[in-house]
N, C-alpha and C positions, 0 to 999 in steps of 0.2 A: 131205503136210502137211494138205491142205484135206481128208484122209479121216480123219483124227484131230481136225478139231472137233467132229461131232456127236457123237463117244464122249466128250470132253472135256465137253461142253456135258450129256451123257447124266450122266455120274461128277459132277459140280455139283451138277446136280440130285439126284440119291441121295444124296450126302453132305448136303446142305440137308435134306432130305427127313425123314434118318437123326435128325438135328440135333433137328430141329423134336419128331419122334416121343419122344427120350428127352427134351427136355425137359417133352414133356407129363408122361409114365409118373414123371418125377422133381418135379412141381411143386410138390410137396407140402413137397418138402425143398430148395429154389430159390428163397431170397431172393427176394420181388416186385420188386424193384427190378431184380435179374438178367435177369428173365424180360421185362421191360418192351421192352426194344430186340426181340427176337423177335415179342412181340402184337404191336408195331408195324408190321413188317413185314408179319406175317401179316394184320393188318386194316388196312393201307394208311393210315396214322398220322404224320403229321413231329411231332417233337419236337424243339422247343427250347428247350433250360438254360439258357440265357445271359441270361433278359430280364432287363433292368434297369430301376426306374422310380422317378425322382426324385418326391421328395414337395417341399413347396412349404418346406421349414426343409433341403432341400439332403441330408435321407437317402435314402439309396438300400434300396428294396424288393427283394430276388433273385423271378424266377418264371419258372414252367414252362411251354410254350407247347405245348398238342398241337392239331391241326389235320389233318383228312382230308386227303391227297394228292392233289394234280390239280386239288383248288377253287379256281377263280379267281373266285367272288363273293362278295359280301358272307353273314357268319356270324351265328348268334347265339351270345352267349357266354356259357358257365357260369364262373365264378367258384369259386374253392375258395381261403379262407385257414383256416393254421395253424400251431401253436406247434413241430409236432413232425417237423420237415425234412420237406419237401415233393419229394424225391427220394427217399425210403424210407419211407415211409406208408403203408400199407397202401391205407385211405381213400382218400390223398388220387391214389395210382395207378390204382388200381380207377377211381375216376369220372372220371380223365382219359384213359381209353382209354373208357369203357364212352359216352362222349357224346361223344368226337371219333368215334366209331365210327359214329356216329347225326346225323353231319353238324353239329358243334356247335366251335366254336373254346374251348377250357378254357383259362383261365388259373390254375394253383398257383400260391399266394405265401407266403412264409416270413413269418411278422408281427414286427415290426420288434422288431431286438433278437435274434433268433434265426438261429442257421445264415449262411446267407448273406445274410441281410440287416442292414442296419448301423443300429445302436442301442447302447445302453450303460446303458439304465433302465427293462429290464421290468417292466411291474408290469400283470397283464391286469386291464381291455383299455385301458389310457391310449391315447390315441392312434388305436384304431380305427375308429372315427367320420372322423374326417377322413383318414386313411390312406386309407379304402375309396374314400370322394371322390372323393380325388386320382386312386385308380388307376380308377375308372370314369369319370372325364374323360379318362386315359388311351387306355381302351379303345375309349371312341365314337370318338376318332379317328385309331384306325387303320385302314388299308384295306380289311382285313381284316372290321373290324365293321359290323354292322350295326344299331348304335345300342342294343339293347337287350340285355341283362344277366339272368342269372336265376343265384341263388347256391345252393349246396347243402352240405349236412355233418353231419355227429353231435356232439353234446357241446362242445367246443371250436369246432370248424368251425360249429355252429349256432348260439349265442352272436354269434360273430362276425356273423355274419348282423344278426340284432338290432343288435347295437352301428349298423350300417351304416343298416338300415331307420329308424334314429332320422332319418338327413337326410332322407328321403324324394324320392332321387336319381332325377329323369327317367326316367336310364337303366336304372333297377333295378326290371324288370318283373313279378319275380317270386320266389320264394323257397321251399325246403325245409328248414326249421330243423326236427333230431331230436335230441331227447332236447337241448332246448335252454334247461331253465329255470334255468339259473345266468346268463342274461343277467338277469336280474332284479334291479331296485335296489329301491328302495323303490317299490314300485306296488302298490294298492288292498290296501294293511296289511300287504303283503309283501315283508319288506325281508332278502334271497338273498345278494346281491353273490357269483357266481359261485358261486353255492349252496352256499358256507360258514358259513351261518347257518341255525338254525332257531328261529325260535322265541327268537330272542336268543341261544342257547348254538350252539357257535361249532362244526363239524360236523369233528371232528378229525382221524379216522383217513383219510377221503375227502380230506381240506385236506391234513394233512399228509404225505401219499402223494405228492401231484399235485404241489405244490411242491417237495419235496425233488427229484422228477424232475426236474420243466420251468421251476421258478420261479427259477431264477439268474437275477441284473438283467441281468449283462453277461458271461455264457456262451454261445458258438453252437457250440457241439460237439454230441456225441452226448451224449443222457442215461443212465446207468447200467443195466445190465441186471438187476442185482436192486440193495436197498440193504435193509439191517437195520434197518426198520422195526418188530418187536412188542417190541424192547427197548427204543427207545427214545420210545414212544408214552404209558409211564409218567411222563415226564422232568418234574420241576417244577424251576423254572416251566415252562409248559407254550411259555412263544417259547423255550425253547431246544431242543423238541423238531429239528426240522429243523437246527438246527445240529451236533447231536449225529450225522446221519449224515451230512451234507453241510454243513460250513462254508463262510461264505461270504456276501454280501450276497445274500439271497432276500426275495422278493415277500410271505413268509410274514410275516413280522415286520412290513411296512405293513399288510396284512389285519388282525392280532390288535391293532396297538396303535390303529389306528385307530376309532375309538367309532359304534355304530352310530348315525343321526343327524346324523352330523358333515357338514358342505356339503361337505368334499373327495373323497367319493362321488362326485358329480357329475364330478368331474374324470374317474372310470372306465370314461364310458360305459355302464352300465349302463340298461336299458331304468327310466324314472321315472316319478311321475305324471303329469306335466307333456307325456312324448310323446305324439305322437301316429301310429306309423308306419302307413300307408297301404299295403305291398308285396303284391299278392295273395301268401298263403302257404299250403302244405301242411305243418301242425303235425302233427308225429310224436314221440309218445313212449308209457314204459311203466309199467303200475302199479309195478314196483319201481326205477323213479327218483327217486337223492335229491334233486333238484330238481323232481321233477313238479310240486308248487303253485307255482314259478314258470312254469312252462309256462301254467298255467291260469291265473295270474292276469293272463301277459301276454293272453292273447287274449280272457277276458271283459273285460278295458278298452278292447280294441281294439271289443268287439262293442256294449260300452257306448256307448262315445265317438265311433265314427268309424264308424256305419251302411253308411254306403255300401262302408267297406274290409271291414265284417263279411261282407257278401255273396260279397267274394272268400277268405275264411277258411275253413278245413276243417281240423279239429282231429283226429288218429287216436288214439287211446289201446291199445295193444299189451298183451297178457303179458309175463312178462320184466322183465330189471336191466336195466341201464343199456345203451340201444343194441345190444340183444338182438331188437330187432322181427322181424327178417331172418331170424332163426336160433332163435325161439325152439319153432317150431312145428317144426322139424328135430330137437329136441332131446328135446321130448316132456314138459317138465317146467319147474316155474318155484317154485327152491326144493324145497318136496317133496312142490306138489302139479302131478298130472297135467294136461299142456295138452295139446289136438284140438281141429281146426277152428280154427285161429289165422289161418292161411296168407291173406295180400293179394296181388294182384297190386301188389309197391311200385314194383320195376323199370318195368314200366308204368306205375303212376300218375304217374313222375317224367317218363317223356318226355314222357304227355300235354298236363301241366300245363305242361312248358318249352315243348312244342310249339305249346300253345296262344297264351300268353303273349307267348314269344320269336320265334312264325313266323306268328301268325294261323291256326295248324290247330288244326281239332275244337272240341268245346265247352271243353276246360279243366276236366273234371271236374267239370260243370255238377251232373251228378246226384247226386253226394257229397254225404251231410248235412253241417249244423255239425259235427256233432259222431258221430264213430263211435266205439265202444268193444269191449271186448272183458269180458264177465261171465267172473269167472274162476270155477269150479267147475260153474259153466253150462254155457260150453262153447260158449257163443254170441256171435256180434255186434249190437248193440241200436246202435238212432241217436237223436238228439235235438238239436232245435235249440237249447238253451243248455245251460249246468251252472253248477248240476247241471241235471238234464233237468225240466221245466217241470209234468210228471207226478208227478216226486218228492214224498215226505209225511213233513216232518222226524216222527219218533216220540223221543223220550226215553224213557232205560231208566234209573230212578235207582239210586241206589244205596244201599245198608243191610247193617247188620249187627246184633250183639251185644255189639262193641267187641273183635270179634277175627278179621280180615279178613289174617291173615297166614299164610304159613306153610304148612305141610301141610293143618293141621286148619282152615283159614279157614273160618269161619260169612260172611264175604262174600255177598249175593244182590243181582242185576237185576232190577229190576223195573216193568212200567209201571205202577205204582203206587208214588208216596212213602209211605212211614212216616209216621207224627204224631207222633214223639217222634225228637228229635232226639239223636244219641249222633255219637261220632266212633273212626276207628281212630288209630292214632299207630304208626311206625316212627321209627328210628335210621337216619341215612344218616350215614355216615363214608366221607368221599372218599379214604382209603387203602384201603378195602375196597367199589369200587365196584360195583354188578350188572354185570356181563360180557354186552354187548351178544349177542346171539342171531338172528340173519337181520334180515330187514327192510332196510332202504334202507345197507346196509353195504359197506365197498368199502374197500381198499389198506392192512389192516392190518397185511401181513407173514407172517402166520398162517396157513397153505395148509387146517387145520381149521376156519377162518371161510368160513361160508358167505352168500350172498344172499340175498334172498328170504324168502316164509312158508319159516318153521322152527317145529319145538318146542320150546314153553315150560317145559314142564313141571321142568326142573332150574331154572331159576330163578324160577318161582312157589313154591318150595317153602324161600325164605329168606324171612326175617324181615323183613327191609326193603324187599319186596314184597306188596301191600297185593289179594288177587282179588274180585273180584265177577262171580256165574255166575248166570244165566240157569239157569228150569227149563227142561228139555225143548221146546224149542219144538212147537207143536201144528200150526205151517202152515210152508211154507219161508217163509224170510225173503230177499229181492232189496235188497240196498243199493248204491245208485248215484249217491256226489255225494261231497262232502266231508265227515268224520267231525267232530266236535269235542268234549270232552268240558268240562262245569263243573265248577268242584272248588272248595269252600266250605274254606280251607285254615290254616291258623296253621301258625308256625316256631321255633323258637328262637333262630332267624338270623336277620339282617338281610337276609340274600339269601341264594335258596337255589333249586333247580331241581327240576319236575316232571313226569314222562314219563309220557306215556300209551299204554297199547296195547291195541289191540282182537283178541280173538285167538277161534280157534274152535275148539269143545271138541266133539271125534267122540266117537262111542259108544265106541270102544276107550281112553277117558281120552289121546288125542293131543290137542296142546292147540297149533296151528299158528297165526302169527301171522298177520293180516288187515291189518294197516295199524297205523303210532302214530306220534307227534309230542310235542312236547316243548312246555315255557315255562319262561323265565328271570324270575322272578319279579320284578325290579328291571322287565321291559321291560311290564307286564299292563296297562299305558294304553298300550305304543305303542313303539317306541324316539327317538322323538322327548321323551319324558317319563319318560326313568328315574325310580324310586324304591323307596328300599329298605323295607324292611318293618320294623313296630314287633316286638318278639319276644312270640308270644304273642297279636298282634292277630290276628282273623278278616279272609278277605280273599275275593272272588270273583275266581278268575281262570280267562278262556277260554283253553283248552290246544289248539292246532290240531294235529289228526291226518293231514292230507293227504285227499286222495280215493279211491273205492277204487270197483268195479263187483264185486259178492261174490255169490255163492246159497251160504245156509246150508237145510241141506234137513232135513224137520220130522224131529224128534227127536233132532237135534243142538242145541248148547246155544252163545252166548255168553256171551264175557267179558269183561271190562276190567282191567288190569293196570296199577296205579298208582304209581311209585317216585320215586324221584329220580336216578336214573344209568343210563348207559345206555353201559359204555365197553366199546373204544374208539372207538364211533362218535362219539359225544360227548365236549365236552372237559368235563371234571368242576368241578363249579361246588365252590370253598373254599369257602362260604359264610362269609367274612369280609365281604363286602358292601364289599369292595375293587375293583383292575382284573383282579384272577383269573388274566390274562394272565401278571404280572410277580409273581408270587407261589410259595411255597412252602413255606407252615409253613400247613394246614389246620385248619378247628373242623370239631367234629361237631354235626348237626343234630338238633333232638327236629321230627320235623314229622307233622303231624296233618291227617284229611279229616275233613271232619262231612259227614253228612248224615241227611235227614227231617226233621220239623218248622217249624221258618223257617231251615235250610242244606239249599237243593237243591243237592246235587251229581249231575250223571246224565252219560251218553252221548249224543249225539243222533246218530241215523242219516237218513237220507233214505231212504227205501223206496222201491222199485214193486211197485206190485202185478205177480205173477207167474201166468200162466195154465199152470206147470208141473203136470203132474199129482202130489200127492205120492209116490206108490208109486214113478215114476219121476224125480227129480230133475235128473238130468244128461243132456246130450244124449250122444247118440251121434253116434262117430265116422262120417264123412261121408269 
């Protein structure tokens, strides 16, 4: 018998061995959640499902506990919450193995309301603010911790973050909020709420995607694997969209009937004026995020307001959609133009900084500017201590024509130079025949031929109720690095009515790829704290915010500005009845008009740098 254990013990081992091997060779096609008890093993990991942790009104939190094996002292702790079960998350497994791995105690938590955690009134992020609290009073004392806390996550997971950083909890030493600017309430004129808004008009196709998934009040199951979204993305009123594929009390319908302004904001947690969070943070996000300007505008208040916590702030700006930083340089492309040299070491930046933080190692990414960025078409990474960057030199390109700026044949030009005769162009916007959104900050339409990203324009510059303005030939490259915005000298026929802007770049071969754009709802042009509707026919100056953008147009290519009123369905379509738009559905058509030259400046305003590219050569090479 005792000759038959080491071939016992030999055949174990082989079969383990065998085990381990296909499931590498199959991982592709192996459920992460499957594969999770195996990494574990193999990197010496305890997992535990079971935690429970009361909050201070008696609900119970579910969360994930992984911990290196064999530790018997005190840890530091990464934190991970999310809406989208925290035992099959991609995310939220990955960074609880990749930082217990790394000698880190993870806590995953399901946020209240979801999966196994008990609630009955989602509505993101009620509640998270003091949730986070409660479970980092938790954390400090168990035996396990060692007092300090550092959070991490994308999108959802980084929001939360924010929601949290608003107490500015002892224990909460540190922070990597990505692709996080839908934490944004109304802070420095940017009022986001989960970055369902822009610019006033309500960001549809992205909102109503995310909600029909994740936003049931009182659902903890699994959410749909597909849902028939681009049928029902036309649906007036526009709150019955999400009902139309998912009935049911959803989070959607408090977002739209809610007025922006309104003080029951505050109840949401959302990052506001008024905070002030302190958490040293690693800000990560990308030009093709639809929340980017909340990204920025939380952290220039924070650099504003709270000096001391600016020093520990480091803001990255990537290539790439949404949460793309990782992979976008893998990929080769963002949208449909070429990306090289993208590649951070992120993996590493995130230990250091936990490590610094959470263990007292290393500087903490001492050397990190404010602000790192990535020029797209450049091909480079530039740094700067604020944004825009302090170097920037806002230029205005106005705008002019002949009074006929539409179309194919648009006589439309840019110029730094205004006219002295003032003329205007005028299109027709009917909201049943709206311009069909085209790349740009786009996401969960249903549509598998919508794409992200710069795209071309060119089929829709070439309708009528599309308004161009081109640039000649540029003579030097143009560098723009900050925030775009455009003024528009404007009259309607409507009381309320909606104006998009897009900044797009026109190649020699007539490719006409977008750059950045941004919208305004004309009722919000003081503010959303001050709605008001428009006289029909009265002249109006409204700034139209475009987001920010790091661009090299290189000389002899031309921009352009691209001026409508729709933009679906990323955008929800403004009736312009100068109603609630939300609960409506019998639409007017609008006569609406741009002036510009003379005493109506309308223009673009870009922030430049100067560029020490050589012309002949404009893009860097790959590296």
């Amino acid at each position: 018998m005792s000759a038959l254990r080491p071939a016992l013990a030999w055949w174990i081992v082989l079969v383990v061995a065998l085990l381990a091997l296909a499931a590498w060779v199959l991982r592709e096609r192996i459920p992460a959640h499957w594969q999770q008890p195996l990494r574990a093993l193999a990197f010496g990991v305890r997992i535990d499902n079971d935690v429970r942790i009361a909050m201070p009104d008696g609900t119970e939190l579910a969360g994930t506990l992984y911990r290196p094996r064999g530790n018997q002292g005190a840890l530091p702790t990464v934190y991970v919450r999310l809406p989208y079960d925290r035992r099959r998350y991609g995310e939220a497994l990955g960074e609880g193995m990749f930082f217990a791995r790394n000698g880190y105690a993870v806590l995953v938590q399901d946020v209240r309301g979801k999966f196994e955690s008990q609630g009955d009134d989602f509505v993101p992020w009620r509640h998270a603010t003091g949730d986070g609290v409660a479970t980092l009073d938790w954390i400090v004392h168990q035996p396990w911790s060692n007092g300090k806390v550092g959070t991490i996550g994308c999108s959802a997971l980084g929001e939360l973050q924010y929601a949290l950083a608003r107490a500015n909890h002892p224990a909460h030493a540190a922070m990597i909020p990505m692709a996080a600017g839908g934490a944004a309430g109304d802070v420095s004129g940017h009022a986001g709420y989960f970055g369902a808004f822009e610019g006033g008009v309500f960001q549809l196709a992205s909102a109503a995607g995310w909600f029909s998934k994740h936003g049931m009040k009182a659902y903890h199951g699994a959410w749909p694997e597909s849902l028939d979204m681009a049928p029902a993305l036309p649906t007036l009123p526009v709150l019955d969209v999400v009902q139309r594929v998912r009935p049911g009390a959803n989070a959607y319908q408090d977002f739209l009937q809610t007025s922006l302004g309104d003080p029951r904001w505050r109840d949401l947690d959302y990052i506001a004026e008024g905070d002030r969070p302190r958490v040293p943070s690693l800000v990560i996000d990308t030009w093709g995020d639809p929340s980017l300007s909340g990204t920025l505008a939380i952290s220039e208040s924070v650099r504003r307001h709270s000096p001391d916590a600016a020093t520990n702030q480091h803001v990255v700006i990537a290539p790439g959609n949404h949460c793309e930083h990782e992979l976008v340089n893998g990929m080769g492309r963002f949208g449909e133009l070429p990306v090289y040299n993208a590649d951070r070491p992120y993996r590493q930046w995130y230990l250091a900084w936990f490590d610094h933080w959470l263990r007292g190692r290393g500087d903490g990414l001492a050397k990190l500017p404010p602000y790192t960025f990535f020029v797209l078409n450049e091909q480079r990474w530039l740094t700067a201590t604020q944004w825009p960057p302090a170097e920037a030199q806002m230029q205005a390109w106005y705008l002019g024509s002949r009074g006929r700026a539409h179309g194919r044949d648009s006589d439309g030009v840019l110029s730094l130079q205004a006219s002295r005769d003032t003329r205007s162009d005028e299109y027709l916007y009917d909201p049943l025949k709206p311009v069909p959104s085209r790349g740009g900050p786009l996401c969960c339409t249903g549509d598998p031929k919508q794409v992200s990203g710069p795209a071309d324009q060119r089929e829709i510059e070439a309708r009528d109720d599309v308004l161009t303005y081109t640039t000649a030939p540029l003579a030097a490259p143009l560098r723009i690095a900050g925030p775009l915005r455009a003024q528009l000298v404007v009259s309607s026929s409507a009381p309320d009515t909606d104006f998009v802007a897009r900044l797009v770049h026109v190649w020699p071969d007539g490719r006409a790829t977008s750059i950045q754009e941004g919208a305004l709802r004309a009722r919000y042009r003081d503010g959303v704290e001050r709605p008001a509707l428009m006289t029909p026919g009265k002249r109006y100056v409204l700034d139209v915010p475009m987001r920010s953008i790091a661009y090299l147009v290189p000389r002899g290519h031309r921009l352009r500005l691209d001026i409508t009123s729709s933009s679906f369905p990323r955008l929800e379509r403004n009736l312009n009845t100068g109603g609630r738009n939300y609960d409506e559905s019998v639409p007017a058509q609008a006569l609406n008009r741009i002036f510009h030259g003379g005493d109506a400046l309308s223009f673009v305003e870009l922030p430049v740098l100067e560029t020490p590219v050589p012309e002949a050569h404009p893009f860097a090479a790959k590296r």
